[in-house]
VEXTIVO-359484 format. One record per residue (C-alpha): residue in one letter; chain; x, y, z. Coordinates in Angstrom, 2 decimals. Example, Ala and Ser with C-alpha at 12.3 -4.5 7.8 and 13.67 -1.06 7.14 Angstrom:
// residues 2
+------+-----+---------+---------+---------+
| type | mol |       X |       Y |       Z |
+------+-----+---------+---------+---------+
|    A |   A |   12.30 |   -4.50 |    7.80 |
|    S |   A |   13.67 |   -1.06 |    7.14 |
+------+-----+---------+---------+---------+
END
This chain:
// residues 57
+------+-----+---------+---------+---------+
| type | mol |       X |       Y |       Z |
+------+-----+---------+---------+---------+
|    X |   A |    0.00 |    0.00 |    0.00 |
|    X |   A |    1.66 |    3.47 |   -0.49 |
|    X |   A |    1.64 |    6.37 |    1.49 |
|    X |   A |   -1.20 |    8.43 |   -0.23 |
|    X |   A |   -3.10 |    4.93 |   -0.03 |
|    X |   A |   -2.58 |    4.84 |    3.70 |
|    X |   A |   -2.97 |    8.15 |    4.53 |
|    X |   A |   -6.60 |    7.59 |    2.53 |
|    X |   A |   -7.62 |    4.58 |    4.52 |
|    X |   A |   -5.96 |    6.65 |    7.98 |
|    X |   A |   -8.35 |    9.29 |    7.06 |
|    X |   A |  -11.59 |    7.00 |    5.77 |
|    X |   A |  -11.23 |    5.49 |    9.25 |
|    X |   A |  -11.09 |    8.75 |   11.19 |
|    X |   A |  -13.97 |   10.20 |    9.42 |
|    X |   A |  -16.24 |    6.62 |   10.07 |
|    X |   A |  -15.61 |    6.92 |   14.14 |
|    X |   A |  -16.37 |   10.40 |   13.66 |
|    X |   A |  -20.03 |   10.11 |   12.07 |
|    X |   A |  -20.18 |    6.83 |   14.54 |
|    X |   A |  -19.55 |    8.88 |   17.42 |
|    X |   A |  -22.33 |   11.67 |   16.43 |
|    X |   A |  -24.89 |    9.07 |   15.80 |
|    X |   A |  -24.30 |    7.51 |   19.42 |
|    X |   A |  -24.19 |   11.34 |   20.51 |
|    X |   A |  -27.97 |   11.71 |   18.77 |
|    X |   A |  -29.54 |    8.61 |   19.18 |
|    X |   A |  -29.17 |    9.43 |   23.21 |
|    X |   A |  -31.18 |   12.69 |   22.80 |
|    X |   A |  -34.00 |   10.92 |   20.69 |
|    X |   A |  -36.94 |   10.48 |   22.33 |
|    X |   A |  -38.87 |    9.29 |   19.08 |
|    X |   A |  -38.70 |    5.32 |   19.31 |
|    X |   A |  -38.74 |    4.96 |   15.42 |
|    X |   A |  -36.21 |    7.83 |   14.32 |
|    X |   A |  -33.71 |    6.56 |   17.37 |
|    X |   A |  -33.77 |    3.05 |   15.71 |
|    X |   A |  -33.24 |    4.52 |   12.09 |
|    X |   A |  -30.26 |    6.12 |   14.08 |
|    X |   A |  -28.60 |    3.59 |   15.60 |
|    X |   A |  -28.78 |    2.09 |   12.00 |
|    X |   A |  -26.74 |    4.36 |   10.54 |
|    X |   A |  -24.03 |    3.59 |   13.85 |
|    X |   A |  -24.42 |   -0.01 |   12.97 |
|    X |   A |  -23.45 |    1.03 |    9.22 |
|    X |   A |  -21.13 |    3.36 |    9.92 |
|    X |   A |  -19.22 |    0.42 |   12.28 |
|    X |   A |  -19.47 |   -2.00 |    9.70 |
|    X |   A |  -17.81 |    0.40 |    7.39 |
|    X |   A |  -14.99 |    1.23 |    9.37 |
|    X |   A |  -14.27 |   -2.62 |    9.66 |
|    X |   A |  -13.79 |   -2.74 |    6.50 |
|    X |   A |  -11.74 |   -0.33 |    5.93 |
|    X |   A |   -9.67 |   -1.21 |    9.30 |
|    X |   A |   -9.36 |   -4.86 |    8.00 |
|    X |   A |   -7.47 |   -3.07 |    4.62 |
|    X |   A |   -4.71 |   -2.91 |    7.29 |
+------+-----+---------+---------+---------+
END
């Protein structure tokens, strides 16, 4: 992998904890049963995606 590659995936990773880490942050202020759900969705997906891109290391 080179160095631009790396620094992509470094960043890719950094940007998935980040929207992870907002949707955790939201879902806990949602009082709406079906919206928190559709949230914690996204977290699911947003975990998933930064496995994937963690397991390119």
């Amino acid at each position: 992998m080179t160095t631009k590659e790396l620094l992509y995936v470094e960043d890719a990773l950094s940007h998935e904890q980040y929207f992870q880490t907002k949707c955790q942050e939201t879902m806990n202020q949602i009082q709406d049963a079906e919206l928190k759900s559709c949230v914690e969705q996204m977290a699911q997906k947003h975990q998933q995606i930064f496995q994937s891109f963690y397991g390119l290391l």
